[in-house]
Each structure stands twice: as structure tokens, then as C-alpha cells.
N, C-alpha and C positions, 0 to 999 in steps of 0.2 A: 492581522493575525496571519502566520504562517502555516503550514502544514505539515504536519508530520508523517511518515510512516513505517519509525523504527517498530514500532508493535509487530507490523505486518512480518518484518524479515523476525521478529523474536519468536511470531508464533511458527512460521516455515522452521527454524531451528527446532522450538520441540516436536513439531510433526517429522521432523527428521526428512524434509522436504527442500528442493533446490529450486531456483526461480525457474530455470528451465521445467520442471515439472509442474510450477503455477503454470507457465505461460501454455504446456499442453492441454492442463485442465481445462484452461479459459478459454484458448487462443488470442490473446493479447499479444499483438506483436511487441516486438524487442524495445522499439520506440516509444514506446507506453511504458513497459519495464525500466527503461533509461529515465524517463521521467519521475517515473514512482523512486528511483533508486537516488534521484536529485530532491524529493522533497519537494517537487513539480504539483501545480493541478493537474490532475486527470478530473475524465467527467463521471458522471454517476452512475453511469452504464456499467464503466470498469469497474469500480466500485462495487456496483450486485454484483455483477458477476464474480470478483474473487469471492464475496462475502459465500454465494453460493456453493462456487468448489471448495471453499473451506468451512462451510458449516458454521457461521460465525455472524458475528452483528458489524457493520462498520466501526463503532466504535472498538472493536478488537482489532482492526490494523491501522485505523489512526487517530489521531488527536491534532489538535490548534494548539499552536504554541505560539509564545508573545512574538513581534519583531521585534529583533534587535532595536530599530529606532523608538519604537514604543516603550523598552526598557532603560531608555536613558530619561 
């Protein structure tokens, strides 16, 4: 299983929010954001903590999605 976390940039769009202001919220450097913005693991750290600055559950900025190789 892969990782997803188009959620996360859907909910930043309706908070009418920019990754530069997650990363202030959090302080999550850029490299962690470059990650998240690949669909990368991050750890669960990062994880609380956006859930915190955004008042949210993890499952509101991501989901598992199939592999590719899984889906053939």
C-alpha cells in the first residue's frame, strides 16, 4: 500500500491556506514538506502535529492507496 496525501493539500485549499503557512504552524522543515508533496513516508510525529495545527483527524490529510504493482 501506498500513501497518499492529496486530502491534506484539499483541505489547505479550503482553509484558504499555503504550505508555507503549514510549515510555520508546525515547523516542519521544507524536506519533510518535499516529502509529503511526493507521496513519501513521513513519521507520525509529523503527522500529530499537522493534525494539531489543523484541527483534524489523520485520516483528513491522508489515506492508503493500492500499488500500482498490486493493481495488476
Amino acid at each position: 500500500m501506498a500513501v497518499s496525501y492529496k486530502k491534506l493539500w484539499k483541505l489547505l485549499i479550503d482553509k484558504e491556506m499555503m504550505k508555507k503557512d503549514l510549515r510555520a504552524m508546525t515547523g516542519v522543515s521544507t524536506t519533510t514538506m518535499s516529502r509529503l508533496s511526493k507521496d513519501e513516508n513521513v513519521s507520525t510525529e509529523i503527522l500529530s502535529k499537522i493534525c494539531s495545527a489543523l484541527n483534524c483527524d489523520v485520516g483528513d490529510i491522508m489515506e492508503f492507496v493500492p500499488d500500482k504493482k498490486e493493481e495488476q
